[in-house]
Biopython code that builds the backbone (N, CA, C, O; Angstrom):
import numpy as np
from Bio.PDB.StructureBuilder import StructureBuilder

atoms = [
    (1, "UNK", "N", (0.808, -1.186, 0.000)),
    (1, "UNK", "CA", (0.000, 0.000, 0.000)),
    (1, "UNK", "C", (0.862, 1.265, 0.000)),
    (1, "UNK", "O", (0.314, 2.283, -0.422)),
    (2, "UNK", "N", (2.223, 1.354, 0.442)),
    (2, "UNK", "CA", (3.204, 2.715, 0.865)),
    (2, "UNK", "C", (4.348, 2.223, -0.340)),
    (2, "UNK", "O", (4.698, 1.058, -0.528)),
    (3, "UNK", "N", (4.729, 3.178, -0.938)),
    (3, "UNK", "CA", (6.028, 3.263, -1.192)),
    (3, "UNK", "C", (6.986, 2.854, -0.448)),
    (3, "UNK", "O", (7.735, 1.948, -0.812)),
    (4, "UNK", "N", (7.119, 3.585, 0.924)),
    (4, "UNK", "CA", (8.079, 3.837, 1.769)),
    (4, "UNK", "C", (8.187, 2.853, 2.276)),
    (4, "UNK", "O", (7.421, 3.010, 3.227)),
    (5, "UNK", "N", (8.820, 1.316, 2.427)),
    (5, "UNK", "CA", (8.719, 0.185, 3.114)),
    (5, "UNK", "C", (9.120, 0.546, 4.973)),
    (5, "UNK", "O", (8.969, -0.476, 5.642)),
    (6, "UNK", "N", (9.516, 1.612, 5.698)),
    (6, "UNK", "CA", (9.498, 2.217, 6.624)),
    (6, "UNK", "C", (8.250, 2.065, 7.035)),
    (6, "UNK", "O", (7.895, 1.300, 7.932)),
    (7, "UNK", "N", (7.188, 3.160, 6.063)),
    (7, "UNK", "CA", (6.082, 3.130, 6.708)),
    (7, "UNK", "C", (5.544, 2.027, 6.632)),
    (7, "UNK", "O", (5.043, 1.596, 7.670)),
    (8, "UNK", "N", (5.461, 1.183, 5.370)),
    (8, "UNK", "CA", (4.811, -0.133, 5.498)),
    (8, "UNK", "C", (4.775, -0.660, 6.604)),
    (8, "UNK", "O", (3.776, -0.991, 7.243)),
    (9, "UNK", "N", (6.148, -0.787, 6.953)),
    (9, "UNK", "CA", (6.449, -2.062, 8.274)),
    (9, "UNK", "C", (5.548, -1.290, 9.597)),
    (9, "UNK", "O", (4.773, -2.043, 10.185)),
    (10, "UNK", "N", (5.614, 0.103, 10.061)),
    (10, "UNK", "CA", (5.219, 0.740, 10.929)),
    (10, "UNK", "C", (3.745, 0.474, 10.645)),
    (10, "UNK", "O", (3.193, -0.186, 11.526)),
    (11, "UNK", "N", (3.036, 0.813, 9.688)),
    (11, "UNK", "CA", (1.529, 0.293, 9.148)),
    (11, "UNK", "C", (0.767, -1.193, 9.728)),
    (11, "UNK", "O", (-0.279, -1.514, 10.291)),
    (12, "UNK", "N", (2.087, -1.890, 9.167)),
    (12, "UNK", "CA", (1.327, -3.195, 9.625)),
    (12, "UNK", "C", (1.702, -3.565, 10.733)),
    (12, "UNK", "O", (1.510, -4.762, 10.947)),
    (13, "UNK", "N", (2.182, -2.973, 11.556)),
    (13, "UNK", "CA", (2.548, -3.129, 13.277)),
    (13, "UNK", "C", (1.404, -2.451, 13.768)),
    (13, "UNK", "O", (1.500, -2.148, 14.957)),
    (14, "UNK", "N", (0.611, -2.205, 13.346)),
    (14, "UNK", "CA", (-0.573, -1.150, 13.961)),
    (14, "UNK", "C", (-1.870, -1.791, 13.898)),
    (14, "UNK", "O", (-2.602, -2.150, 14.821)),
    (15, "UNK", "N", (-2.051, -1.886, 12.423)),
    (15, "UNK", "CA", (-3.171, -2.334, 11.616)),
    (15, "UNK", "C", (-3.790, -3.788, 12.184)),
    (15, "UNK", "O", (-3.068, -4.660, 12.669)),
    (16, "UNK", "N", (-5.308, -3.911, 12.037)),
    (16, "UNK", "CA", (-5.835, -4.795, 12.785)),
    (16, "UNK", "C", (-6.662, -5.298, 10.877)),
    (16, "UNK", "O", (-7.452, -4.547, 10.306)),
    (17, "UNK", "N", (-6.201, -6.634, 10.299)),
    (17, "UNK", "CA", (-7.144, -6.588, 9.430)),
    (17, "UNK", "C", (-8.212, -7.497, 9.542)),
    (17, "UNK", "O", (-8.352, -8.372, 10.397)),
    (18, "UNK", "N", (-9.142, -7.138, 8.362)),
    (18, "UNK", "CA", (-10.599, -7.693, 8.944)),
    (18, "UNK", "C", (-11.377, -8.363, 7.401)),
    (18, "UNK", "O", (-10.869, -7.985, 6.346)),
    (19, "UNK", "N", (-11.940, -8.817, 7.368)),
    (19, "UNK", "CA", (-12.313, -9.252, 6.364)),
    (19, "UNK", "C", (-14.356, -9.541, 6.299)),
    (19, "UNK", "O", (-14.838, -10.423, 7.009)),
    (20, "UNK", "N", (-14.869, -9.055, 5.785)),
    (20, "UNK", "CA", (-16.030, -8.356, 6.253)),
    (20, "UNK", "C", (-17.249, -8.940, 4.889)),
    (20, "UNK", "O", (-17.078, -8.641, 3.707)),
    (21, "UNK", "N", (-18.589, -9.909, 5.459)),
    (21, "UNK", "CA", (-18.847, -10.353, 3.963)),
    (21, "UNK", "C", (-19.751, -8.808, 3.564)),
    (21, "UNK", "O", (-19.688, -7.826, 4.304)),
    (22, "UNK", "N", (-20.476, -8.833, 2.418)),
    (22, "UNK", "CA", (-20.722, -7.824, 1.668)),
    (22, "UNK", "C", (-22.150, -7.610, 2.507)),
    (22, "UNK", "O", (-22.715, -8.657, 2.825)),
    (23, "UNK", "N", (-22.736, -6.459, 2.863)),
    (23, "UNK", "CA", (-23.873, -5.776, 3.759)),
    (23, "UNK", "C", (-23.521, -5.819, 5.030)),
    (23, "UNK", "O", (-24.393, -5.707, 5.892)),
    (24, "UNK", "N", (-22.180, -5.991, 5.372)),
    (24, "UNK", "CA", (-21.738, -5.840, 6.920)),
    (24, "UNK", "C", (-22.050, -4.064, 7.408)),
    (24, "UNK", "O", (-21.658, -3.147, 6.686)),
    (25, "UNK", "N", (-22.597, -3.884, 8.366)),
    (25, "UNK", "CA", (-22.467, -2.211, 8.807)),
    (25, "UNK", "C", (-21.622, -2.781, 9.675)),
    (25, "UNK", "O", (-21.561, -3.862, 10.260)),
    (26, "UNK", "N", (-20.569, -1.163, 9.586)),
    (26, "UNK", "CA", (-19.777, -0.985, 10.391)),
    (26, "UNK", "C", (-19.729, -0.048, 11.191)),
    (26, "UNK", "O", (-19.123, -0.165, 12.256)),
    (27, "UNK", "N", (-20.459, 1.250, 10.779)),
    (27, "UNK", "CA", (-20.668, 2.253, 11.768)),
    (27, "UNK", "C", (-22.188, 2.529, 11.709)),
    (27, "UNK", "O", (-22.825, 1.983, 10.808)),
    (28, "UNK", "N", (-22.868, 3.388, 12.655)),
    (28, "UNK", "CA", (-23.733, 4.458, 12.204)),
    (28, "UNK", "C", (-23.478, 5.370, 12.930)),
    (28, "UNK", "O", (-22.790, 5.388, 13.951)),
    (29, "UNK", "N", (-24.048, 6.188, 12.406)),
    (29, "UNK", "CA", (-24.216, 7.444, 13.115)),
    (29, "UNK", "C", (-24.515, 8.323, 14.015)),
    (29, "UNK", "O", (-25.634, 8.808, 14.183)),
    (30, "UNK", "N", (-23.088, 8.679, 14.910)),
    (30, "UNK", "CA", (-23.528, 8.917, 16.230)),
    (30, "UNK", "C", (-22.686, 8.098, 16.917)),
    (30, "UNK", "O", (-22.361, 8.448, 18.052)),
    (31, "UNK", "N", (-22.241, 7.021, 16.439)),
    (31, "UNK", "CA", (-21.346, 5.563, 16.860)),
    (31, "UNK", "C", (-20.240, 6.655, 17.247)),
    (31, "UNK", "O", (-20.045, 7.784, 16.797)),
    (32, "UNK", "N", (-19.576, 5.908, 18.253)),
    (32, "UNK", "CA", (-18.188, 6.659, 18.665)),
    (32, "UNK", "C", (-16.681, 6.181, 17.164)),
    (32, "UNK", "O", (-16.571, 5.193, 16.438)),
    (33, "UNK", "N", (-16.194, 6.900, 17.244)),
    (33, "UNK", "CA", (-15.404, 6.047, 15.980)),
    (33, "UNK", "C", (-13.818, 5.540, 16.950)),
    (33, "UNK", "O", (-13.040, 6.278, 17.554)),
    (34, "UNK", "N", (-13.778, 4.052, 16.782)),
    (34, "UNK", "CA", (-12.856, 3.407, 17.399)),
    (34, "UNK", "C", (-11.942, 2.520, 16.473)),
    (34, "UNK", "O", (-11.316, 1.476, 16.654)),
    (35, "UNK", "N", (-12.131, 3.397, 15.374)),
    (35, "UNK", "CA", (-11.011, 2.950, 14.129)),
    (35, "UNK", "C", (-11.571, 3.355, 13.424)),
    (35, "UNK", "O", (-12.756, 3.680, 13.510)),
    (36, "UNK", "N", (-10.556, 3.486, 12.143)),
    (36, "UNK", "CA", (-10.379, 3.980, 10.683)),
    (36, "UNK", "C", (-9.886, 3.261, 9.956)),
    (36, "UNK", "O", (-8.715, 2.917, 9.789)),
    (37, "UNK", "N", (-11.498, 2.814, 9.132)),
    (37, "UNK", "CA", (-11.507, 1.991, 8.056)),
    (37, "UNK", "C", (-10.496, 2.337, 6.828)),
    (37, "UNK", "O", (-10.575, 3.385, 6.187)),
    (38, "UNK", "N", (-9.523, 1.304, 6.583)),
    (38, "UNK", "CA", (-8.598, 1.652, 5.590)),
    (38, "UNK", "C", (-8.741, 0.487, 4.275)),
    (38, "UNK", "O", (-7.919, -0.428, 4.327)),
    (39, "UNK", "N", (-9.671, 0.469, 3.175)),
    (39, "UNK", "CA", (-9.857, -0.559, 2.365)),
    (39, "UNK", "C", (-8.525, -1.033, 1.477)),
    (39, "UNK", "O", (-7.881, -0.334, 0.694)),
    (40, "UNK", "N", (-8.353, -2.125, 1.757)),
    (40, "UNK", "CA", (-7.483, -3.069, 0.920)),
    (40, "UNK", "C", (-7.669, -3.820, -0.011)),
    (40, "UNK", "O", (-6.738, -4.206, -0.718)),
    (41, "UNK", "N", (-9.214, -4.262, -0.242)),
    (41, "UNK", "CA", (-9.448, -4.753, -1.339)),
    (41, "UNK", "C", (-11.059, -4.982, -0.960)),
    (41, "UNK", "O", (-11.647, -5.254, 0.087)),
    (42, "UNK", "N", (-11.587, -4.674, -2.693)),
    (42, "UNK", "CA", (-13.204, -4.165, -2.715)),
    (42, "UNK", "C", (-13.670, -2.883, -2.294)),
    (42, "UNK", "O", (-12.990, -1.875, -2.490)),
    (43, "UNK", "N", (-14.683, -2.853, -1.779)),
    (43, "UNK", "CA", (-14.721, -1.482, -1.381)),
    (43, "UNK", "C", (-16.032, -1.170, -0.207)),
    (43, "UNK", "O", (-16.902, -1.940, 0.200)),
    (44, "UNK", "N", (-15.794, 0.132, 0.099)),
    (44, "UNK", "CA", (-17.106, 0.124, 1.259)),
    (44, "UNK", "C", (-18.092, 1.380, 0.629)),
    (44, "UNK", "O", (-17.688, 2.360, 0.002)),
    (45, "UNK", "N", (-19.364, 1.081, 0.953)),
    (45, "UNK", "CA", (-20.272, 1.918, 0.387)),
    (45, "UNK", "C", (-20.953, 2.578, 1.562)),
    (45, "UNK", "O", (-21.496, 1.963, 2.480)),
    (46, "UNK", "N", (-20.857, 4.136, 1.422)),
    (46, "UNK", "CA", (-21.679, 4.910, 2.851)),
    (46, "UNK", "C", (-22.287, 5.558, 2.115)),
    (46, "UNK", "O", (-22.083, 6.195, 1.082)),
    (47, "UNK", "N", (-23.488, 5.217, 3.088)),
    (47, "UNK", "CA", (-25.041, 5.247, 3.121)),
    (47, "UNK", "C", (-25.302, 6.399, 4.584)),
    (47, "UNK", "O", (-24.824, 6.405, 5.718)),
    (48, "UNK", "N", (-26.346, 7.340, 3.832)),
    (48, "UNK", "CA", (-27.091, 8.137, 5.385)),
    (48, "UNK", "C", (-28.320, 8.117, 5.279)),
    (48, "UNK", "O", (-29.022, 8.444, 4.323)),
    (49, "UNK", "N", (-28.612, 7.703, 6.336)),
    (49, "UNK", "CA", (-30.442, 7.700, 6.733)),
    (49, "UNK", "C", (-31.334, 8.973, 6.924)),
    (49, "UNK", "O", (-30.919, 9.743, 7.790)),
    (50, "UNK", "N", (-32.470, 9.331, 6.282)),
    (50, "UNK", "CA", (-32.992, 10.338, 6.460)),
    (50, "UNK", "C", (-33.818, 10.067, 7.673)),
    (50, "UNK", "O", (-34.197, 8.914, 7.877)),
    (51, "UNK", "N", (-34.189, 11.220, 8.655)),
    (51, "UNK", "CA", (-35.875, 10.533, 9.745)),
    (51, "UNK", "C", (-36.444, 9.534, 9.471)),
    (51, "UNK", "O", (-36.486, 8.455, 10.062)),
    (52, "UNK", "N", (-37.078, 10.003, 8.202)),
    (52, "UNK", "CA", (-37.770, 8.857, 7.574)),
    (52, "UNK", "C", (-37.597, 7.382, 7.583)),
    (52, "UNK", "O", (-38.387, 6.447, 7.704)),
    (53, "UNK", "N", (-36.122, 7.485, 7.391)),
    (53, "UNK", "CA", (-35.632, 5.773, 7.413)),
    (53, "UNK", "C", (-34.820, 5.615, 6.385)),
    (53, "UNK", "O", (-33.723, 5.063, 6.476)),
    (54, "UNK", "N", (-35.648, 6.428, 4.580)),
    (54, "UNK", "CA", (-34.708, 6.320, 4.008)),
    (54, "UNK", "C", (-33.171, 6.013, 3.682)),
    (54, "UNK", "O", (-32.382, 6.776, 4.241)),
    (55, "UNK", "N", (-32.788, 5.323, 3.116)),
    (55, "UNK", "CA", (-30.965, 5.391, 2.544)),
    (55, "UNK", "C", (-30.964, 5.875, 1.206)),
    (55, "UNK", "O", (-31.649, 5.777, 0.188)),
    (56, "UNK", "N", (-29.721, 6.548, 1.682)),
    (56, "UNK", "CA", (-29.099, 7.337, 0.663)),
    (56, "UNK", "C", (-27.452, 7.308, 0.172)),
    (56, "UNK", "O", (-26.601, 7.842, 0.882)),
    (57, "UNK", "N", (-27.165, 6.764, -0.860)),
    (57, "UNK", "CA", (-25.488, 6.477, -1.332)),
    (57, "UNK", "C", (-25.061, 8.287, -1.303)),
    (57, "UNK", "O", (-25.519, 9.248, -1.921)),
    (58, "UNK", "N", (-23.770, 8.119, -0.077)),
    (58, "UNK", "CA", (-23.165, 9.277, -0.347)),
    (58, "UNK", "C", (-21.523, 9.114, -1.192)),
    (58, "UNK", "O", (-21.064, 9.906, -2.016)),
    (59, "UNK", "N", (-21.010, 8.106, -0.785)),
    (59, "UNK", "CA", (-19.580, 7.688, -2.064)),
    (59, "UNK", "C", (-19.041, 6.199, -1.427)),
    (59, "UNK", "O", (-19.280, 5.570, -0.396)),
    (60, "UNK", "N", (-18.171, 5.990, -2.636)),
    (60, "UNK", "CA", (-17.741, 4.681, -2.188)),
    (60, "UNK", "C", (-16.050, 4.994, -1.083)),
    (60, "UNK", "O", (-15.352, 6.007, -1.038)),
    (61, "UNK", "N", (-15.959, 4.233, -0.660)),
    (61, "UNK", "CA", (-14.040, 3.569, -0.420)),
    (61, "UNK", "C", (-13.862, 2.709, -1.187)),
    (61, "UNK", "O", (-14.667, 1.837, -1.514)),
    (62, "UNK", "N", (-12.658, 2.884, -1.600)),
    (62, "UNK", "CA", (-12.230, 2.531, -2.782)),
    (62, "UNK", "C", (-10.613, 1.310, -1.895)),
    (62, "UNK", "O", (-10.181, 1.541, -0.765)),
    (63, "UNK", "N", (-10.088, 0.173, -2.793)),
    (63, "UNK", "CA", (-8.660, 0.027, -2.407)),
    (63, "UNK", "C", (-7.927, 1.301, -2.242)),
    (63, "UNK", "O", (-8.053, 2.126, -3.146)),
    (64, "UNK", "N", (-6.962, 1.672, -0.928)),
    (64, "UNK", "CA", (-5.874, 2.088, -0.362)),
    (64, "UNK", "C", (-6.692, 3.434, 0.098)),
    (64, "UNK", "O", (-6.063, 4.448, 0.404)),
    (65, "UNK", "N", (-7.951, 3.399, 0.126)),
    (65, "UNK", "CA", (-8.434, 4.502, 0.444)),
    (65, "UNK", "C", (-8.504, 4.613, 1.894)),
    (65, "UNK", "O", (-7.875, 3.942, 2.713)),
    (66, "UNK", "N", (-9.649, 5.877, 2.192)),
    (66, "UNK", "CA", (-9.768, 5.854, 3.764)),
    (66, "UNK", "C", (-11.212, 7.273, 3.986)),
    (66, "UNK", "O", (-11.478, 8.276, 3.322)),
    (67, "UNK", "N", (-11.723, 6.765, 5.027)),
    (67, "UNK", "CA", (-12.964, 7.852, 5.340)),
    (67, "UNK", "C", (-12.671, 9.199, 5.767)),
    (67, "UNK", "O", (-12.541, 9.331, 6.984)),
    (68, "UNK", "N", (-12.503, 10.481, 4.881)),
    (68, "UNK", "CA", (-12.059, 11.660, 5.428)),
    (68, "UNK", "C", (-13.182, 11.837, 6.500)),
    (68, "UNK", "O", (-12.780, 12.566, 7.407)),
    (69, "UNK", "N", (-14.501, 11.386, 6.687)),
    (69, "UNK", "CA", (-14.573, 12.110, 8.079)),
    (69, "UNK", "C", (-14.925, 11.181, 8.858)),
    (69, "UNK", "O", (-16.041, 11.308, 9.363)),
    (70, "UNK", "N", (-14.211, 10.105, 9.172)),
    (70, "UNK", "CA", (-13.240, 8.904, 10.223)),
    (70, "UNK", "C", (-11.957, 9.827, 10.935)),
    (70, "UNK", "O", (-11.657, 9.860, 12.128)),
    (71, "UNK", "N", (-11.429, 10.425, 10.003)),
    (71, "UNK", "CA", (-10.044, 11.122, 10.222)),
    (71, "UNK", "C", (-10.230, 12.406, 10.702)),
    (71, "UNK", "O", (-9.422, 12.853, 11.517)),
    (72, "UNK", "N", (-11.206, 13.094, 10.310)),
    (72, "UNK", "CA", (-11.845, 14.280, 11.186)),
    (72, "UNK", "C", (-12.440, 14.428, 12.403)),
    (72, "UNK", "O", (-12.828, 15.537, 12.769)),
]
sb = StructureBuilder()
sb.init_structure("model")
sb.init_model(0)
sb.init_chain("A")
sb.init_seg("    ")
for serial, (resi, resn, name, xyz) in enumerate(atoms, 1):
    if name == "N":
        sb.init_residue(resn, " ", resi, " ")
    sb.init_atom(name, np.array(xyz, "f"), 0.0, 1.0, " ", f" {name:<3s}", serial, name[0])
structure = sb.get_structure()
């Protein structure tokens, strides 16, 4: 995933991986965030609920990506 085999090694001394089948939720909203989803392969799709109940696709994660507002 890094160029830098430095950071690699530091990366995967950290990293907890997970392997997740397809319609797994992982957060909602309001959830405290106790990690940051970092996709490695496939991808994750976020969804927000209106009152109503509704869902709504707001973007995907993509491989080597990550949730800018996980990180915020």
């Amino acid at each position: 995933m890094f160029t830098d085999p430095k950071l690699q090694r530091e990366f995967e001394s950290v990293v907890v991986h997970r392997s997740l089948p397809a319609g797994t939720e992982l957060m909602r909203t309001g959830d405290p965030i106790t990690h940051i989803p970092i996709v490695h392969k496939g991808s994750l799709r976020i969804l927000a609920q209106d009152p109503e109940g509704r869902e709504r696709f707001l973007y995907h994660i993509m491989p080597g990506e990550s949730c800018a507002m996980s990180l915020t």
